[in-house]
C-alpha positions, -999 to +999 in steps of 0.1 A: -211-554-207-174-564-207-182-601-210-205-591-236-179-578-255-154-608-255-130-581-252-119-586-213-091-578-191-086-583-150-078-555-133-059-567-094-070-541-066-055-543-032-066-573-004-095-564+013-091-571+051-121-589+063-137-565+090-140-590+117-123-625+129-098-620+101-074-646+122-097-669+123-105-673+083-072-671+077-067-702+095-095-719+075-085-708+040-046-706+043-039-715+009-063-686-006-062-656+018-049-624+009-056-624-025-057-588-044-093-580-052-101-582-090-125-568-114-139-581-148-132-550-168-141-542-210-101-540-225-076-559-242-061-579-222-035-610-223-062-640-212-060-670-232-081-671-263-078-715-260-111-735-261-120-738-220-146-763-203-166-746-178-189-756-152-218-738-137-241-745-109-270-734-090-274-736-054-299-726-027-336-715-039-346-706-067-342-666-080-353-648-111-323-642-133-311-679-130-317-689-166-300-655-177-271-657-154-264-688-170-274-676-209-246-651-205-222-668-192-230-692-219-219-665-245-191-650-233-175-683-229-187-691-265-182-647-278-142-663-263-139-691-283-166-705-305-153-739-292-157-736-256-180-756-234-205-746-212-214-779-183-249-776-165-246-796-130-276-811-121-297-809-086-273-783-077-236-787-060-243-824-054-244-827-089-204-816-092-194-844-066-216-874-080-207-863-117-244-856-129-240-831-155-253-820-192-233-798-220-255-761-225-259-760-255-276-730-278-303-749-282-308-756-243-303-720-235-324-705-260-354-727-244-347-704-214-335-674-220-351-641-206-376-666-182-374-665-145-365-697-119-338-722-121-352-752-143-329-753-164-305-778-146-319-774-112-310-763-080-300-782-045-292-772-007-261-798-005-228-785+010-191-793-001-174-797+030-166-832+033-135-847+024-156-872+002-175-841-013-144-825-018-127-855-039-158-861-057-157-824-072-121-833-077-128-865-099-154-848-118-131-816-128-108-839-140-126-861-158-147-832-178-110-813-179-130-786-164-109-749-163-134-733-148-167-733-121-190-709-118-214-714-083-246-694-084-263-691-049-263-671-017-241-669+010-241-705+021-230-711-017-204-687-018-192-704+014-190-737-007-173-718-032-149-710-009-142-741+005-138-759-030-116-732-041-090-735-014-090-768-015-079-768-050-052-742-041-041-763-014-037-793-038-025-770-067-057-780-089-060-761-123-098-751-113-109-713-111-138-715-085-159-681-093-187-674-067-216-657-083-240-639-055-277-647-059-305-641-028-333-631-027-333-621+007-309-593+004-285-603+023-257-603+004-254-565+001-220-547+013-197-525-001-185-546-030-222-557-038-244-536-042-270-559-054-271-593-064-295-610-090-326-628-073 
């Protein structure tokens, strides 16, 4: 409802200690642990009201509520700014480190709206681990000037998510990496989720 709006604000919570091996990730994502919890919250707040470019991809199999997930992110980027841009990768993260991609358009979104699966701009199993990957999704941001990149998957999506995001922290890269849960094997459920789409 808050994206809905256009009207948004970020509210920061406290870090969340991960329950177990909390060492151990914080060895593998130095550069982003220990970052406050946020929420998305309806409210006036100070985020910039500039044109932004932002990418979305899906990952893992495919879940109803893909098409939707994407038609409204579509317009809350657009509710923003009229002159923001929405990027489709295709095949799924594989798509963001070869540079296959399409601009969403209303057009494109309307064909799909409110209809289940992910045909829109397809899905893919790939990873983003390697350091070619990793560069590859680097050279693509750049090039599209993206500000933003929203992954849709499950938890081995999420997990590229996470990698991608710190290593744009590490190398100070302008790119907001946003994880958006999807399964349909409910197994993404905890105390912060209490249900994903899919």
């Amino acid at each position: 409802a808050s994206l809905a709006s256009g009207r948004v604000k970020i509210e920061k919570g406290p870090f969340v200690e991960p329950k177990a091996d909390a060492a151990e990730i914080q060895k593998l994502f130095p550069s982003t642990y220990g970052y406050p919890q946020v929420k998305i919250v309806e409210g006036d707040g100070d985020l910039p009201t500039c044109p932004l470019c932002v990418g979305v991809v899906l990952s893992g199999g495919p879940a109803a509520g893909g098409h939707n997930a994407i038609a409204g992110l579509f317009d809350a980027v657009k509710a923003a700014n009229p002159q923001s841009r929405l990027i489709g990768f295709l095949g799924g993260p594989k798509g963001i480190f070869t540079g296959k991609w399409v601009e969403l358009t209303a057009e494109t979104i309307d064909k799909y709206r409110n209809s289940g699966g992910f045909d829109m701009i397809g899905s893919g199993r790939d990873k983003i681990e390697t350091p070619e990957q990793l560069e590859g999704c680097e050279k693509t941001a750049k090039e599209l000037n993206l500000n933003a990149l929203v992954i849709i998957g499950g938890d081995d999506s999420n997990t590229n998510a996470a990698v991608l995001a710190e290593y744009c922290a590490a190398k100070k890269l302008p790119l907001q990496v946003i994880g958006l849960p999807k399964t349909i094997d409910g197994d993404m459920r905890n105390e912060f989720i209490d249900m994903s789409f899919g």
